[in-house]
N, C-alpha and C positions, 0 to 999 in steps of 0.2 A: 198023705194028702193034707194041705194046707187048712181046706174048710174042718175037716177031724180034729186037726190040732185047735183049732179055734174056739168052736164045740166043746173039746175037753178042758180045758181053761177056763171058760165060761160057765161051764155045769159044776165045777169045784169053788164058784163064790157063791155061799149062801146068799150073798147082799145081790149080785146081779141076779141071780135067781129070784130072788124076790122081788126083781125089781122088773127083773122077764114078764112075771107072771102078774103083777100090777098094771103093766102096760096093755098087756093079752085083754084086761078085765074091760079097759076103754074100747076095746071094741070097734078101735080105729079103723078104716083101710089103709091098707099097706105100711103098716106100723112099724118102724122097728126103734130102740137104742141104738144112739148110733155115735159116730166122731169119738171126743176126749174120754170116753167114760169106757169105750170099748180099748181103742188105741193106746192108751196111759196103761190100761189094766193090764196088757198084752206085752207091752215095753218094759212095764213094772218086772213081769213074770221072766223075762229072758234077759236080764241083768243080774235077777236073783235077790230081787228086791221082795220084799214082803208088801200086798195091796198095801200101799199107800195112800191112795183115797185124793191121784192128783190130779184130777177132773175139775175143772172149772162148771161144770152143767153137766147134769144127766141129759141129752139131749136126746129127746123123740119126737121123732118125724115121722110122715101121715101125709096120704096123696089122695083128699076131697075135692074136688073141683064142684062137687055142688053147695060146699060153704067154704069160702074161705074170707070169711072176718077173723079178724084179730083178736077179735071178746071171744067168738070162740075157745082159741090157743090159750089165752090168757085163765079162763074158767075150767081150761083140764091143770094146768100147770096148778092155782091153786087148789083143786080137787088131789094131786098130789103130794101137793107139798102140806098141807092138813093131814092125809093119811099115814103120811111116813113121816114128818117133823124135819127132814131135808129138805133146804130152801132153796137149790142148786138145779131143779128141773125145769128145763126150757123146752117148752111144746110148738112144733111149728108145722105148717101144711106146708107142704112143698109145692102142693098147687096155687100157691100164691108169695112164696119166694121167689119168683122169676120178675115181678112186679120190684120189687128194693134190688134185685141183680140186675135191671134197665135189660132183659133177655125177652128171647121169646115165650112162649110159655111151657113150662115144661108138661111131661106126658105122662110121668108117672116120679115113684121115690125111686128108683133107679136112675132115670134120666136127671130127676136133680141132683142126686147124690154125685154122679159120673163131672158135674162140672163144681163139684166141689174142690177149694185150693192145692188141697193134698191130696194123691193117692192111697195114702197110708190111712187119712181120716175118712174116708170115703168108704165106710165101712158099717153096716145097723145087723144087728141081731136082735132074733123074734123068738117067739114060742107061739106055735102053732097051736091046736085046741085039745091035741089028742099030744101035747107037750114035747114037740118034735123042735129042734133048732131049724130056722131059715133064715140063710143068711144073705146080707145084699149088699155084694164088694165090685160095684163092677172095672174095676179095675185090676181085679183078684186080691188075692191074700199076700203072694211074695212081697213087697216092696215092707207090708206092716212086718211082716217074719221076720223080715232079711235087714229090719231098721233102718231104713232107707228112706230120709223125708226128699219127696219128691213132687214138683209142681203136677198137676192135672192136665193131660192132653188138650181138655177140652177150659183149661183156665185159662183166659189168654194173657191177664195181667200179672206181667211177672215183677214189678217194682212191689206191687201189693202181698205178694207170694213172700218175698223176701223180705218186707216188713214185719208181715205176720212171724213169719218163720223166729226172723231174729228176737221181736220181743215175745216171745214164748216162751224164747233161753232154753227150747228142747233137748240141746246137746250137753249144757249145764246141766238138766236133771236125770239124761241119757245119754255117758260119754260114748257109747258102743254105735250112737247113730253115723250113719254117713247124710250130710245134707247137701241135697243137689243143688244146687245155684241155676241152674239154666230154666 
């Protein structure tokens, strides 16, 4: 099973472990690591690369509909980037990303996650309180296993897809990727 492999990958980086259980401490709803810091790590590992550390942001994501300011996001983001001396953590509600995506509003970090560009990045992992992995791909795990960058059912802009994709240069840092164009 896909989630297992994911799980055991994740549980043998001290630094995302650390970084699991720092997130767990914020106390967020519906928290997890999620995007480049998950997906780089996991591409890193099936190329046979040693962590390379090619994350542009630790990204966590968090689904409050009863706050979503800005100063918020920005007052965790420095709360960790003080704690760890990593200045790469970008903290954001998902309950008011739909507001910058001109969308409806979304319902949960699943529902935003799900209309995120890629499949592949559409991906956060948690640690639960009794330190159990939760993971939240709703598009599953195949496409990030199988290195397969592919647009999101629910992305409908595909000029923008393919922008992103190309200045990423994902295939430059991962020749074993297939990237879908459509």
């Amino acid at each position: 099973m896909l989630e297992k492999r994911l799980i055991q990958f994740l549980s043998e980086d001290n630094q995302i472990m650390n970084d699991l259980k720092l997130v767990r401490q914020l106390d967020l709803p519906q928290s997890y690591i999620a995007a480049g810091y998950i997906r780089n790590y996991v591409w890193d590992r099936l190329h046979g690369y040693g962590n390379r550390r090619t994350y542009g942001d630790i990204d966590v994501i968090y689904y409050d509909p009863q706050d979503i300011s800005e100063e918020r996001d920005r007052l965790l983001e420095d709360e960790l980037k003080r704690s760890t001396g990593n200045d790469k953590w970008s903290v954001k509600n998902q309950a008011r990303m739909h507001i910058r995506n001109e969308a409806s509003p979304y319902l949960s970090t699943l529902d935003a996650l799900k209309r995120w560009p890629e499949t592949a990045t559409a991906v956060g992992a948690m640690l639960d309180q009794t330190d159990q992995f939760l993971v939240c791909a709703p598009h599953g795990l195949e496409d990030l296993f199988k290195m397969v960058v592919r647009r999101s059912p629910f992305f409908s802009d595909q000029a923008y897809y393919l922008e992103r994709v190309g200045k990423k240069e994902w295939d430059r840092l991962w020749p074993l990727l297939t990237i879908v164009e459509e």
